[in-house]
C-alpha positions as YAML, in Angstrom:
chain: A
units: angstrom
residues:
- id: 1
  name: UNK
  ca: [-18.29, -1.52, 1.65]
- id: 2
  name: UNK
  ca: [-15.59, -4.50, 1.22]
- id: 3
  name: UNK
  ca: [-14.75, -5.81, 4.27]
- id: 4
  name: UNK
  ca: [-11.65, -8.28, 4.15]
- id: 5
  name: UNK
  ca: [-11.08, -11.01, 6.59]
- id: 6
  name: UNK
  ca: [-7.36, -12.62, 7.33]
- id: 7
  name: UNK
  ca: [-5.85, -15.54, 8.86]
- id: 8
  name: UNK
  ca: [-3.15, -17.83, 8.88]
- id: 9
  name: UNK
  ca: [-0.62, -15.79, 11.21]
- id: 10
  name: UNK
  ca: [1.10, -17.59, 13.87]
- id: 11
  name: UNK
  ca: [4.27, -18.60, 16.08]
- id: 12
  name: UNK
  ca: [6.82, -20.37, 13.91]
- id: 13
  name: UNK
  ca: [11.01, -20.54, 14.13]
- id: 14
  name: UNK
  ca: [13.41, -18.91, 11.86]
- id: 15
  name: UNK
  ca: [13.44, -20.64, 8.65]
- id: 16
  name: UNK
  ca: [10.05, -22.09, 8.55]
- id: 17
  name: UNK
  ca: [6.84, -21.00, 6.03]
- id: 18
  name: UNK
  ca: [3.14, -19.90, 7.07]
- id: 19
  name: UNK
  ca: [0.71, -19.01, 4.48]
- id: 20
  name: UNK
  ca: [-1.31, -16.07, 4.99]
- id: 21
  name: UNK
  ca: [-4.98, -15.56, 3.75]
- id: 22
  name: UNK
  ca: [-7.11, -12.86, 3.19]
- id: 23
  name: UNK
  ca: [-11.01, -12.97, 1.57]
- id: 24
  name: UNK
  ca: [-12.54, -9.80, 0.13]
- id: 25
  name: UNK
  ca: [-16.83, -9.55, 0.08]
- id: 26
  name: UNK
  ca: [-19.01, -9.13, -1.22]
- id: 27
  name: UNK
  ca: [-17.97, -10.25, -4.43]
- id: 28
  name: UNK
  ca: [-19.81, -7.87, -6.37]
- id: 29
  name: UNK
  ca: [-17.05, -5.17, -5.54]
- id: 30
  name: UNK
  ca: [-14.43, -4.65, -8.62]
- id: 31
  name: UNK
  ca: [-10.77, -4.63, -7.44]
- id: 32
  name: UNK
  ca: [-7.95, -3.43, -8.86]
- id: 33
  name: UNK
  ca: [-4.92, -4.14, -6.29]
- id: 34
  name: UNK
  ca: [-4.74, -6.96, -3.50]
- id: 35
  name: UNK
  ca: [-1.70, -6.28, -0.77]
- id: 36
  name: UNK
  ca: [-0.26, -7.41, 2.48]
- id: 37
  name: UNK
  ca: [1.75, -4.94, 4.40]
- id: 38
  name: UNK
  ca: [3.29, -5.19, 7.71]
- id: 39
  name: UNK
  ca: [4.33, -3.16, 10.89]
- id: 40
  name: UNK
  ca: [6.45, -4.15, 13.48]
- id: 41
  name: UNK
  ca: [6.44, -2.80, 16.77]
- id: 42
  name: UNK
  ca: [7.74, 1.17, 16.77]
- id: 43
  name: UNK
  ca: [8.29, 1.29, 13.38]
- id: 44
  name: UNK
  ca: [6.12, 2.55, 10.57]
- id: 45
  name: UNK
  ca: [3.31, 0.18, 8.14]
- id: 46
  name: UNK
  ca: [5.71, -1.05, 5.09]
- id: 47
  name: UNK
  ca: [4.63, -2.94, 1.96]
- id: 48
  name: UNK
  ca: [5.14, -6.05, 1.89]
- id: 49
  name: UNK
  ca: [3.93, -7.67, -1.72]
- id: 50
  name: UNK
  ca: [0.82, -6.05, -4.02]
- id: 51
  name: UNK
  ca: [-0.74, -7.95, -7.09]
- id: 52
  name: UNK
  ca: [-2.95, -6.20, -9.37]
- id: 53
  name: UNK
  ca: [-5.72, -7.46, -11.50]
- id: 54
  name: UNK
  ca: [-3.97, -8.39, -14.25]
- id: 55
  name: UNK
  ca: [-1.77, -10.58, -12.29]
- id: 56
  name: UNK
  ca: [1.25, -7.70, -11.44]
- id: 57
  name: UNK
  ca: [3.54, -8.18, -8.60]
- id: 58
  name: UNK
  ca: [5.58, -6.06, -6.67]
- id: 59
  name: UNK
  ca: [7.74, -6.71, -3.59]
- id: 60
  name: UNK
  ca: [9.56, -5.01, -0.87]
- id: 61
  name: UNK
  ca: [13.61, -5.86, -1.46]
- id: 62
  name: UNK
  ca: [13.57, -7.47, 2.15]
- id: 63
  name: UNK
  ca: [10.84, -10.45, 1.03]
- id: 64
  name: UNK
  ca: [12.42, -11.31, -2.50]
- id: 65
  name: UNK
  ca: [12.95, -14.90, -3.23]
- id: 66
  name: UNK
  ca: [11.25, -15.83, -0.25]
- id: 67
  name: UNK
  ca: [7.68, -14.63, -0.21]
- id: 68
  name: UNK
  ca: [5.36, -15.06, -2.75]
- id: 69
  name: UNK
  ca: [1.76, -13.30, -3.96]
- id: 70
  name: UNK
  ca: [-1.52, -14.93, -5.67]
- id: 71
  name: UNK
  ca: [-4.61, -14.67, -5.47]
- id: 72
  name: UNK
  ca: [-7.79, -16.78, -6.50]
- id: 73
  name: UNK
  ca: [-10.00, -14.38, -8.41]
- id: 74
  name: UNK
  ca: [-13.23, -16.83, -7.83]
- id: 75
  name: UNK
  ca: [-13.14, -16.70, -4.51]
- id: 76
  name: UNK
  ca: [-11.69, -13.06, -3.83]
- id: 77
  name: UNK
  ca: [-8.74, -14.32, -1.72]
- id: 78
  name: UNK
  ca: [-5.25, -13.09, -1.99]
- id: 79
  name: UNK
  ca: [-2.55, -15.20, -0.39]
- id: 80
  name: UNK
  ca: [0.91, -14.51, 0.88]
- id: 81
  name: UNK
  ca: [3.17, -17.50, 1.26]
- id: 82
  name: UNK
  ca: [5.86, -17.11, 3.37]
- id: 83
  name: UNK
  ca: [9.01, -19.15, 3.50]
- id: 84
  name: UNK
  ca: [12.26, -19.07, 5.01]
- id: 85
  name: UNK
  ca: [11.12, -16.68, 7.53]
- id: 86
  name: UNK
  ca: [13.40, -14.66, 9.55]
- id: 87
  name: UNK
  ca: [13.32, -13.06, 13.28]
- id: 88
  name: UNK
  ca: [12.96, -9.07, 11.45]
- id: 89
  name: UNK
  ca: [9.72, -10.45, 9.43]
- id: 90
  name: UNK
  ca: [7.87, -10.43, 12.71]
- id: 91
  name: UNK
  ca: [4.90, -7.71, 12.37]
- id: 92
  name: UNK
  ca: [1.32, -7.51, 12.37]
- id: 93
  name: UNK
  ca: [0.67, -8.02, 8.38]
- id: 94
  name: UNK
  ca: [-2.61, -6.24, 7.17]
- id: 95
  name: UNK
  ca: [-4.26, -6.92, 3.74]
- id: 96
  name: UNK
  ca: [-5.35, -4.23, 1.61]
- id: 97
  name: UNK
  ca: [-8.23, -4.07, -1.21]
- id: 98
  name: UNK
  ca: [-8.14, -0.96, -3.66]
- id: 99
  name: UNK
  ca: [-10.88, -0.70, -6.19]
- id: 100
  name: UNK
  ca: [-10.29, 1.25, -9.64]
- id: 101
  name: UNK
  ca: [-9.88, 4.91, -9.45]
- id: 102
  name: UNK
  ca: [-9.37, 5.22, -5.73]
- id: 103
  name: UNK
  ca: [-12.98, 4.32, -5.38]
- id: 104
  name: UNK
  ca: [-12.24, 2.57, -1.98]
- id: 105
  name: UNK
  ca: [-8.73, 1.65, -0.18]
- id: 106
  name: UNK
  ca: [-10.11, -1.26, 2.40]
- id: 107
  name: UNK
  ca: [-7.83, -2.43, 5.37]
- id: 108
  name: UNK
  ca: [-8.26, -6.14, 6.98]
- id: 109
  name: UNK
  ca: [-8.06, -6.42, 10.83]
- id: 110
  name: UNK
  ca: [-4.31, -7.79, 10.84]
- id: 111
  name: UNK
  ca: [-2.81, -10.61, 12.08]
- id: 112
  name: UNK
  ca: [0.25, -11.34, 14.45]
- id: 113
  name: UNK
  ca: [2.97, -13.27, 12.53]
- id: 114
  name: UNK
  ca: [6.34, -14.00, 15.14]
- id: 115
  name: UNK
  ca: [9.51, -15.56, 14.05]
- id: 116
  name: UNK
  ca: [11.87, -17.10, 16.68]
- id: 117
  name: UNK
  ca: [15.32, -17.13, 16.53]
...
């Protein structure tokens, strides 16, 4: 079973940058798609950025030009950098981990990311 482990959320003011982290294990698992998504509170679990294994991004319209995707395939982590952060980016932001043909869809524990204004 893959368990994935974040970190890296935090308190920071409007217009600052955190980096967030998440590592996949074991290693021996294949996977296919690395996300973060986010949910703030009363509203729904959105996607934020996903990056496949051939290096494909995708992000939400509201994180454009501001927060970027990679991952380092030796080490299983996928990171999300954050910058120019705004008060509505505030969430709990969970990395995912889905191996090929729906063989698993893994879910980290979250982590608290606030924005002041």
């Amino acid at each position: 079973q893959v368990q994935l482990v974040e970190s890296g959320g935090g308190l920071v003011q409007a217009g600052g940058s955190l980096r967030l982290s998440c590592a996949a294990s074991p290693s021996t698992f294949s996977i296919n798609t690395m996300g973060w998504y986010r949910q703030a509170p009363g509203k729904q679990r959105e996607l934020v950025a996903t990056i496949t294994s051939r290096g494909r991004v995708n992000y939400a319209d509201s994180v454009k030009e501001r927060f970027t995707i990679s991952t380092d395939n030796a080490k299983n982590t996928v990171y999300l950098q954050m910058n120019s952060l705004k008060p509505e980016d505030t969430a709990v932001y969970y990395c995912n981990a889905a191996g090929p043909m729906g063989l698993y869809n893994a879910w980290g524990q979250g982590t608290q990311v606030t924005v002041s204004s």
